[in-house]
Short mmCIF file of the C-alpha atoms (twelve columns), coordinates in Angstrom:
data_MODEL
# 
_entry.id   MODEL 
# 
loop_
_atom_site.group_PDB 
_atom_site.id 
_atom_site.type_symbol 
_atom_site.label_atom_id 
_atom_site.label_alt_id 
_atom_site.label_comp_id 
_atom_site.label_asym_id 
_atom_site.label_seq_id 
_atom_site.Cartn_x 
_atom_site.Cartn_y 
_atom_site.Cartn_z 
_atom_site.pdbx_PDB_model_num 
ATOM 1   C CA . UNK A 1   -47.969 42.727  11.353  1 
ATOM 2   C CA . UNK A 2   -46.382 45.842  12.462  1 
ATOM 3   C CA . UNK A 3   -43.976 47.156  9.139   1 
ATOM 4   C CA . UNK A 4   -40.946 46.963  11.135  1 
ATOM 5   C CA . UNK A 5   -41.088 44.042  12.767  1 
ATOM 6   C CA . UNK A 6   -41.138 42.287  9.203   1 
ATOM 7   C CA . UNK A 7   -37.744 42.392  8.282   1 
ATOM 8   C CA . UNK A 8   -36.361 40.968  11.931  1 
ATOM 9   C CA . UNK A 9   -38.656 38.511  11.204  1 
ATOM 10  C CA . UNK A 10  -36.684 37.760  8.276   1 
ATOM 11  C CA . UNK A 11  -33.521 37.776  9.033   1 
ATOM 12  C CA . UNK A 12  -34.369 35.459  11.751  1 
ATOM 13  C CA . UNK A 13  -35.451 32.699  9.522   1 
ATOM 14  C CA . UNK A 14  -32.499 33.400  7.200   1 
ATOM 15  C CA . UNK A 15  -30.157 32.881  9.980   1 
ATOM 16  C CA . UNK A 16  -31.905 29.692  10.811  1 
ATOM 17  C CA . UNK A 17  -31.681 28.363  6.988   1 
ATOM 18  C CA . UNK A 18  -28.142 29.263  7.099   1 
ATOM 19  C CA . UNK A 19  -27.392 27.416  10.507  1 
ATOM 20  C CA . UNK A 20  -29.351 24.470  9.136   1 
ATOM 21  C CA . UNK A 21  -27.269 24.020  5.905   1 
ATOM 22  C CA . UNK A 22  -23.719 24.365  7.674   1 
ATOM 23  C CA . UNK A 23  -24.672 21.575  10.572  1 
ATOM 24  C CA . UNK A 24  -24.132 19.205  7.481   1 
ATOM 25  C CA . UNK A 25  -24.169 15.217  8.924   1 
ATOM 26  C CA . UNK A 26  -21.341 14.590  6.516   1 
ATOM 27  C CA . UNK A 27  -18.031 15.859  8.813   1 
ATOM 28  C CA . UNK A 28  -15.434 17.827  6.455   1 
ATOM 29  C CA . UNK A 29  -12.261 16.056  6.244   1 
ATOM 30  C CA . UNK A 30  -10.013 17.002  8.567   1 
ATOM 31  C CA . UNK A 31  -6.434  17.754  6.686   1 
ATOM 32  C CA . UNK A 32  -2.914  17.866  8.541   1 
ATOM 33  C CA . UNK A 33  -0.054  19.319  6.275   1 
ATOM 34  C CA . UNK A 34  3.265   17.449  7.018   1 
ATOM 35  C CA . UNK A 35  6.851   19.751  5.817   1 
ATOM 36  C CA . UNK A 36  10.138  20.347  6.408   1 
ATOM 37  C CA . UNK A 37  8.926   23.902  7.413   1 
ATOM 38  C CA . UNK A 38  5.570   25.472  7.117   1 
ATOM 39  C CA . UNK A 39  3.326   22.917  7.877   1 
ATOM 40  C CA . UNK A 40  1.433   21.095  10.800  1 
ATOM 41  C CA . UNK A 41  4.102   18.995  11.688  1 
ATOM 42  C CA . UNK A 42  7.936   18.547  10.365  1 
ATOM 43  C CA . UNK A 43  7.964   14.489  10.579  1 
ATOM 44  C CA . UNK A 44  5.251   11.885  9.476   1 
ATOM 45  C CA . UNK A 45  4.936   9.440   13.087  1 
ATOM 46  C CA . UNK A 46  3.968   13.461  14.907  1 
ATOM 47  C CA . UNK A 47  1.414   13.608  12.111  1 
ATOM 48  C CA . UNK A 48  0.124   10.317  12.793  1 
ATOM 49  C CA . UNK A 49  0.395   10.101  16.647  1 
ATOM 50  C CA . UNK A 50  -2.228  13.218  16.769  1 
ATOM 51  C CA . UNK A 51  -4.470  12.519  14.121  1 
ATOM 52  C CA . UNK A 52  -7.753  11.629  14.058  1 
ATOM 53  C CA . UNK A 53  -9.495  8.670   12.584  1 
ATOM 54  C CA . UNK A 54  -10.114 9.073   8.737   1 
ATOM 55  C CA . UNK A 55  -8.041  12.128  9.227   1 
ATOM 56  C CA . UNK A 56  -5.873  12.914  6.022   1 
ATOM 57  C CA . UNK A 57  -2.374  13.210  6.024   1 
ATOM 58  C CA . UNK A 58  -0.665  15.297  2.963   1 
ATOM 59  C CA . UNK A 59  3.056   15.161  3.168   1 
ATOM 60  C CA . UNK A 60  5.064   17.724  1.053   1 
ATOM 61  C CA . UNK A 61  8.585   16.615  -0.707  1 
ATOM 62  C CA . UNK A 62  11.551  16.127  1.323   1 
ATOM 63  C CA . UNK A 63  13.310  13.055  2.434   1 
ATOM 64  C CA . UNK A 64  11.711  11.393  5.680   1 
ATOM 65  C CA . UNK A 65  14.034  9.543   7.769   1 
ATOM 66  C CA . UNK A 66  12.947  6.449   10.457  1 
ATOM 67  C CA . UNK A 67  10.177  4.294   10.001  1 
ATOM 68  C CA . UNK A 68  6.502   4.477   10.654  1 
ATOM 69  C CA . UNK A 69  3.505   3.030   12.656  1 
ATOM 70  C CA . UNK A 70  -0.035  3.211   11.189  1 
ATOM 71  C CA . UNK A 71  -2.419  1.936   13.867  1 
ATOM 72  C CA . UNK A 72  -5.350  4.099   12.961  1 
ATOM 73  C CA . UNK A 73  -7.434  4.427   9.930   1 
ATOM 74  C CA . UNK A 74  -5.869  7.546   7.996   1 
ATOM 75  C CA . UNK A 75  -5.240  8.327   4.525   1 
ATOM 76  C CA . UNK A 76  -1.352  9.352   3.879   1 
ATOM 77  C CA . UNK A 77  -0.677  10.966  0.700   1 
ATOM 78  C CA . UNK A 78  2.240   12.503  -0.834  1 
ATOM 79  C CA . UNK A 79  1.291   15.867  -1.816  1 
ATOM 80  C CA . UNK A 80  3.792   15.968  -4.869  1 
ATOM 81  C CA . UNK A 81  6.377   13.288  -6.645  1 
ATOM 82  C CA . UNK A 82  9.302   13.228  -4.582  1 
ATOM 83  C CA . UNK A 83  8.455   12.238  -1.281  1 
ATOM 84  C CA . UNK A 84  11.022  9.798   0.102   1 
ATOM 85  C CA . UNK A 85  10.912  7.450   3.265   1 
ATOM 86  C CA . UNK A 86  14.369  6.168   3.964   1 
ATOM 87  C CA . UNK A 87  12.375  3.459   6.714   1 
ATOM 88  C CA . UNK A 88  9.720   0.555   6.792   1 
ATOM 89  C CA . UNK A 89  6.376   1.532   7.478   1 
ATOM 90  C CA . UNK A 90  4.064   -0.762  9.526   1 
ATOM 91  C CA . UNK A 91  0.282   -0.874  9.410   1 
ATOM 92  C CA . UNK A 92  -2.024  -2.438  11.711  1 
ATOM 93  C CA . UNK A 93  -5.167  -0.756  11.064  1 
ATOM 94  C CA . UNK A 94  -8.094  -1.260  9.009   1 
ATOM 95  C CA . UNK A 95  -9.244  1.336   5.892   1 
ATOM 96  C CA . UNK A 96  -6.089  2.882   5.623   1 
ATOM 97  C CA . UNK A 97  -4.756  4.870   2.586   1 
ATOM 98  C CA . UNK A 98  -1.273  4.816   1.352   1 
ATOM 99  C CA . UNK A 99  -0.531  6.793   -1.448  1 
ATOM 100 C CA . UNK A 100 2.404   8.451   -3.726  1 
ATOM 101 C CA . UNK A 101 5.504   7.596   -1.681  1 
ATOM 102 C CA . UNK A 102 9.107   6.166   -2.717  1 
ATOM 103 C CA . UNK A 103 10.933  4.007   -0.235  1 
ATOM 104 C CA . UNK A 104 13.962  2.586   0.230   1 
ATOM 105 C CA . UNK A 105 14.146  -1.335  2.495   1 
ATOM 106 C CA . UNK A 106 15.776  -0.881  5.509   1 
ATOM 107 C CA . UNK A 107 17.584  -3.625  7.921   1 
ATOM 108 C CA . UNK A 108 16.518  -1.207  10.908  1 
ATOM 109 C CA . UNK A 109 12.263  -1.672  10.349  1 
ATOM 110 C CA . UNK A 110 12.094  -2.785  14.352  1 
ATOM 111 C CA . UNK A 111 9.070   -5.106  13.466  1 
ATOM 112 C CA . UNK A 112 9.024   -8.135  16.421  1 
ATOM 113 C CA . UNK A 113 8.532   -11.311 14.674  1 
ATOM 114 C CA . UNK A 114 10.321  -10.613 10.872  1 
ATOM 115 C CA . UNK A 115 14.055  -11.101 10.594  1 
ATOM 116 C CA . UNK A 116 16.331  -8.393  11.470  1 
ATOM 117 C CA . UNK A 117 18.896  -9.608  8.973   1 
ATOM 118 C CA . UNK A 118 16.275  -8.457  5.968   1 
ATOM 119 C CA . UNK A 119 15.573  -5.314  4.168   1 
ATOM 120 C CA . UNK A 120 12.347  -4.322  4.366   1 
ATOM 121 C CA . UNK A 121 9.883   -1.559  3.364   1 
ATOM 122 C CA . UNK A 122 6.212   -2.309  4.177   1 
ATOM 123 C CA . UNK A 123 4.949   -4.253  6.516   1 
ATOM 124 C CA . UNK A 124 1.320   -5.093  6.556   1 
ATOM 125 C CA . UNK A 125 -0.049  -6.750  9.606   1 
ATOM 126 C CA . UNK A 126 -2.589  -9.665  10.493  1 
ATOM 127 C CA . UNK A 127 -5.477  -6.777  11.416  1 
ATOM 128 C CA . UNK A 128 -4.883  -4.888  8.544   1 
ATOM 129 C CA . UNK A 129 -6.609  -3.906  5.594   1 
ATOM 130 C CA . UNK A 130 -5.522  -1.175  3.464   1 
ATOM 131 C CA . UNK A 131 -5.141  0.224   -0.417  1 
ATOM 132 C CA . UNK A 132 -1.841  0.983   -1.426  1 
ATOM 133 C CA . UNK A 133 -0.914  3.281   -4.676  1 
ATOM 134 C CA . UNK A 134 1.515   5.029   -6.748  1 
ATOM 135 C CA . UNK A 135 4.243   3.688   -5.129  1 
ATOM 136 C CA . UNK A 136 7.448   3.749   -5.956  1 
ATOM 137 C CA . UNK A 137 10.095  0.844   -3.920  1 
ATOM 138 C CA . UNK A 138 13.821  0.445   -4.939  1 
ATOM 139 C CA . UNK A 139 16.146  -1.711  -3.135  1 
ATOM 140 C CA . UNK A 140 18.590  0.200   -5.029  1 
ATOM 141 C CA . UNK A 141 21.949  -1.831  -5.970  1 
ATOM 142 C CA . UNK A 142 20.280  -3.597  -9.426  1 
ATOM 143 C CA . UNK A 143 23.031  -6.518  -9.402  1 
ATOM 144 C CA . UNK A 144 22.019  -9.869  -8.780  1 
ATOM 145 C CA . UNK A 145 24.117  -10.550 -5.730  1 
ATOM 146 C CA . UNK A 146 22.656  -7.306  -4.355  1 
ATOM 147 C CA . UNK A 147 18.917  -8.388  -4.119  1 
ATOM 148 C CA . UNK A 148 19.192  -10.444 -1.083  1 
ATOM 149 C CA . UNK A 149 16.281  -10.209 1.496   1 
ATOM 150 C CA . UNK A 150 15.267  -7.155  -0.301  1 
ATOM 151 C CA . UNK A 151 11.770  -7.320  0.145   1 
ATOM 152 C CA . UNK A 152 8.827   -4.335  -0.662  1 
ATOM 153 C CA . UNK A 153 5.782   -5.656  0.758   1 
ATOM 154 C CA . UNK A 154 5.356   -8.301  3.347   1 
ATOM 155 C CA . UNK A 155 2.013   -9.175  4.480   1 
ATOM 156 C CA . UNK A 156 0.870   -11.746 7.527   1 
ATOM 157 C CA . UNK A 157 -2.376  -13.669 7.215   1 
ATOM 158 C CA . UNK A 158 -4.832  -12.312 7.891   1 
ATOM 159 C CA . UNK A 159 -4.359  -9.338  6.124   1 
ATOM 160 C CA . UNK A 160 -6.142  -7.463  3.292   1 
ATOM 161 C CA . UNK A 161 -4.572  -4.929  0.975   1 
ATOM 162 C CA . UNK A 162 -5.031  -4.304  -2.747  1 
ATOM 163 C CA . UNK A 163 -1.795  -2.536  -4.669  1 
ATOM 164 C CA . UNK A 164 -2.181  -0.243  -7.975  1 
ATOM 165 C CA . UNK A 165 0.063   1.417   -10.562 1 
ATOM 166 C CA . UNK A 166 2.787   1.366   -8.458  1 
ATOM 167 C CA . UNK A 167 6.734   0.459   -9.259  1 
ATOM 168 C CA . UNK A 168 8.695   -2.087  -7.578  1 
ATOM 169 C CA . UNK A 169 12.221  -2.348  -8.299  1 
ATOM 170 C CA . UNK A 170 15.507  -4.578  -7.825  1 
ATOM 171 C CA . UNK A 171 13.973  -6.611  -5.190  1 
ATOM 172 C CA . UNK A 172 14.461  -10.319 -3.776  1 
ATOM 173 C CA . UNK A 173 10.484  -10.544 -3.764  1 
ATOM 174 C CA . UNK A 174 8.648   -7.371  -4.221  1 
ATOM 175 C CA . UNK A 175 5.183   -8.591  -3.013  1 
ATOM 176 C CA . UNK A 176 5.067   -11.487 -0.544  1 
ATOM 177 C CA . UNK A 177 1.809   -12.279 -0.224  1 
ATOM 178 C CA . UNK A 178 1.962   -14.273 3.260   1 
ATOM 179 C CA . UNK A 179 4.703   -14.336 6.175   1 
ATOM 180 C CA . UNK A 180 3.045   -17.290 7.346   1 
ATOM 181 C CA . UNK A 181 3.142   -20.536 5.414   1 
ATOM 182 C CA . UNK A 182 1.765   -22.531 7.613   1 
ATOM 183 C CA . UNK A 183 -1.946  -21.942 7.123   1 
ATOM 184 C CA . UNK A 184 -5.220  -22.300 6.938   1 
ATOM 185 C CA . UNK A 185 -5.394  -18.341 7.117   1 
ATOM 186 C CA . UNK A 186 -3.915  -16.415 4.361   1 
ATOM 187 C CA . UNK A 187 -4.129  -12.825 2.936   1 
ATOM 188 C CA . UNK A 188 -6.503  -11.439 0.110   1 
ATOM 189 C CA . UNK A 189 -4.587  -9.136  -1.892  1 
ATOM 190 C CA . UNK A 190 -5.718  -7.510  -5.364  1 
ATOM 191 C CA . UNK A 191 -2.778  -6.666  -7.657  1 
ATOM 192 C CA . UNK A 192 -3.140  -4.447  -10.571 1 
ATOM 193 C CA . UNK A 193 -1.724  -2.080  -13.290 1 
ATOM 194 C CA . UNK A 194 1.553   -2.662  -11.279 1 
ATOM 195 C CA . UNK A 195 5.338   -2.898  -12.544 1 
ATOM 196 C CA . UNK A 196 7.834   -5.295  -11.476 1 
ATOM 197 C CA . UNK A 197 11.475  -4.691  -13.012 1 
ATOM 198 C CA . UNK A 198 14.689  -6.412  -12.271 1 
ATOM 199 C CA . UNK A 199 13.322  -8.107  -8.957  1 
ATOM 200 C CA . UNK A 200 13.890  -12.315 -8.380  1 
ATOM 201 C CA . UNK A 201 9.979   -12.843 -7.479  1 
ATOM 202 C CA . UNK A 202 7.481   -10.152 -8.436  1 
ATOM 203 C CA . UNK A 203 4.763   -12.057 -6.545  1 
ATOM 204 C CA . UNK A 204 5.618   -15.216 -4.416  1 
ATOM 205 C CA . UNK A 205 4.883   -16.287 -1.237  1 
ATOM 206 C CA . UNK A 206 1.026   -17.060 -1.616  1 
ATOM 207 C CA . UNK A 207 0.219   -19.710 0.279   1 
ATOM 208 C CA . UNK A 208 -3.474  -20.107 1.145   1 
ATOM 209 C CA . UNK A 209 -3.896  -16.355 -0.228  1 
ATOM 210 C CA . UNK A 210 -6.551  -15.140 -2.253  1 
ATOM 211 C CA . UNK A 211 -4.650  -13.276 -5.003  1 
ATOM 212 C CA . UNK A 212 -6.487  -11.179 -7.723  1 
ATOM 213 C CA . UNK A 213 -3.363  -10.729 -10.775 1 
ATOM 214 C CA . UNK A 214 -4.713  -8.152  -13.625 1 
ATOM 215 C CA . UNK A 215 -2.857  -5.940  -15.790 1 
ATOM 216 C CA . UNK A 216 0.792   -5.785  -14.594 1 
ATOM 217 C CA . UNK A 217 3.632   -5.910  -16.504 1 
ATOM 218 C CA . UNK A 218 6.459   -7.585  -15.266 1 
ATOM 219 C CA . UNK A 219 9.564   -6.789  -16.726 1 
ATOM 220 C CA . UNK A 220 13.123  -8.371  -16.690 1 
ATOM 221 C CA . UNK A 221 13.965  -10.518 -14.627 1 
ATOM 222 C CA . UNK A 222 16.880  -10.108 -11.299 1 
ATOM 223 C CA . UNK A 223 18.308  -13.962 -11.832 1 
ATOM 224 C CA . UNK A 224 18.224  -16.510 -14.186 1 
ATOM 225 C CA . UNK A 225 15.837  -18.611 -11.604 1 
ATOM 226 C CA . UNK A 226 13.441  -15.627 -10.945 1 
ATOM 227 C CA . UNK A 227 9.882   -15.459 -11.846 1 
ATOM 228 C CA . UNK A 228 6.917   -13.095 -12.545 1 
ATOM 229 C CA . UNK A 229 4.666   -15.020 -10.049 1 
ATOM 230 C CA . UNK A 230 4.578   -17.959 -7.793  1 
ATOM 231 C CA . UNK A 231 1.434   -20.013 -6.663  1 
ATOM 232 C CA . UNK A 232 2.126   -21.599 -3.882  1 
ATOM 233 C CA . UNK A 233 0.089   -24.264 -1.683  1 
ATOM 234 C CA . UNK A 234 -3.310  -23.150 -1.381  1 
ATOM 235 C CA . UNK A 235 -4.087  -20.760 -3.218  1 
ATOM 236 C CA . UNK A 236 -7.127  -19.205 -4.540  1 
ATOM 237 C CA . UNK A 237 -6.902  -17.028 -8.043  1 
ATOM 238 C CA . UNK A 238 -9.702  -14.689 -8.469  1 
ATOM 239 C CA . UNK A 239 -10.968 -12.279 -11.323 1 
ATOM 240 C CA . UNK A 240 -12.212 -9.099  -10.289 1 
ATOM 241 C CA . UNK A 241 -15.917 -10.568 -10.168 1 
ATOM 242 C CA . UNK A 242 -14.264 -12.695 -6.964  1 
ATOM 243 C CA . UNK A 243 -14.779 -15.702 -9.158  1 
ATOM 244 C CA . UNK A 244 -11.892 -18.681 -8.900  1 
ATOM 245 C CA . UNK A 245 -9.783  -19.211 -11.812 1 
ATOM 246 C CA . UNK A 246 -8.623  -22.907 -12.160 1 
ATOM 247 C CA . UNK A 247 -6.172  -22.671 -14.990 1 
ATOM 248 C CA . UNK A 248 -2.899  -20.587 -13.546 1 
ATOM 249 C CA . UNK A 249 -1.674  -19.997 -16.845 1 
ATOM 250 C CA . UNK A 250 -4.335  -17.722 -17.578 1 
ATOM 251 C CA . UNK A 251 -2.613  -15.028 -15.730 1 
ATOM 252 C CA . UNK A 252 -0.259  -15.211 -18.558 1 
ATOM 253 C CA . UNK A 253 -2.814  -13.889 -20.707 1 
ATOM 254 C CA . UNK A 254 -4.162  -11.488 -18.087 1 
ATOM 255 C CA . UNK A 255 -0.137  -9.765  -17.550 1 
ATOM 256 C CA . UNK A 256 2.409   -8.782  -19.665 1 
ATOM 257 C CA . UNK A 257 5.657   -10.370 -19.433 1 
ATOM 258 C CA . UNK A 258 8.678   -8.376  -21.139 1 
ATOM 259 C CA . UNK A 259 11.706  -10.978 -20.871 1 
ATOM 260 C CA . UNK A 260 12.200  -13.743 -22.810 1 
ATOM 261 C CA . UNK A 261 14.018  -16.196 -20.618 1 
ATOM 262 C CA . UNK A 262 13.049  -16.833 -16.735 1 
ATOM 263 C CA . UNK A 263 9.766   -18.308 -15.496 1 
ATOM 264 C CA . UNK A 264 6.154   -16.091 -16.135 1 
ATOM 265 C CA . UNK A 265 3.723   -18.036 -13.386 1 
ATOM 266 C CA . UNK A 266 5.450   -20.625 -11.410 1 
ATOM 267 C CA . UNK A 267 2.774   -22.962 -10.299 1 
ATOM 268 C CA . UNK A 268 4.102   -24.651 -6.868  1 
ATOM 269 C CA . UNK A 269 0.606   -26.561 -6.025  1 
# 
């Protein structure tokens, strides 16, 4: 082979290697910055509206006003502490990601089919499935007259979400497990490494749920008649291994309750 022709040659199949290794079959994540100035977009819903599906969403500290849709599978995070939403958020999507965010309930959430006359922050719907962490929900006033249809997150049956090291505070109910009572359907939640101060129910409304309880501490109490968690009708308590446990007063021994007086595990069945 002619001398010169080598090194063409060469560079040929180098160019080749190198085309093969970037056409990767693994997509790169596609990132959308979310700022009061600087980024992609200035509010969250124009974020979500254009993105992608298992797009990420970073959002940078500020205060976000009005409340949220999530009908697509997307991971929102906050990019640093301080990240407020002063609205209810409302997911409807499967494999969604919420992460780092403090919110206030609002009367104004706009969600056809819960009562307008209750505060609200997350509302997780009948299709959904997501994993939420590192939250951070305050109904704000911390006296008991104050906690009234204060609620963090609301789920319908159907649903499945799991919740992690997250804070929940001054509440009426900070998890309610299922909207609808009436059954067979419930949720499947997993609840873990979580903290529950000054609200009236850390956990209630379970009915025909499958709840997974592990490692939360649960700390005092927002009225003399409130409780840590409530079984109600039908439910199924699982360990992690998705194995049923009969006794309900093992999730004594599986939480940590700081108060002395007020219920630990109300067992309604």
């Amino acid at each position: 082979m002619n001398k010169r022709i080598v090194p063409i040659v060469l560079l040929i199949f180098l160019s080749l290697v190198a085309m093969m290794v970037s056409c990767d079959d693994t997509p790169a994540t596609n990132v959308t910055r979310v700022a009061p100035s600087g980024g992609d977009y200035t509010t969250i819903q124009a974020a979500l509206d254009e993105a992608e599906e298992g797009s990420t969403i970073m959002v940078e500290p500020a205060t976000y006003t009005g409340n949220l849709i999530i009908d697509k599978p997307v991971t929102l995070k906050a990019g640093a502490q301080g990240v407020l939403i002063d609205g209810s958020v409302h997911i409807n999507a499967k494999n969604v990601t919420f992460s780092g965010f403090k919110l206030i309930p609002t009367l104004n959430h706009g969600i056809v089919g819960y009562p307008d006359t209750r505060l609200l922050s997350i509302y997780v719907d009948s299709t959904a499935e997501v994993a939420f962490e590192n939250l951070h929900i305050n109904g704000g006033d911390s006296t008991s007259a104050n906690l009234s249809y204060k609620r963090g997150i609301v789920a319908k049956a159907g649903a499945e979400f799991t919740v992690s090291n997250s804070l929940f505070q001054n509440l009426i109910t900070a998890i309610f497990v299922n909207l609808d009572t009436a059954g067979p359907t419930g949720v499947t939640m997993v609840a873990q490494n979580n903290t529950f101060t000054n609200n009236k129910a850390g956990i209630g409304g379970t009915e025909y749920s499958n709840v997974t309880i592990l490692n939360n501490t649960f700390e005092s109490l927002g009225r003399i008649d409130g409780e840590g968690i409530g079984l109600g009708f039908g439910v199924t308590i699982l360990d992690t291994e998705g194995d049923e446990i009969a006794d309900a007063s093992e999730l004594e021994g599986a939480n940590t309750f700081n108060y002395s007086s007020g219920n630990k595990v109300e067992d309604y069945r």
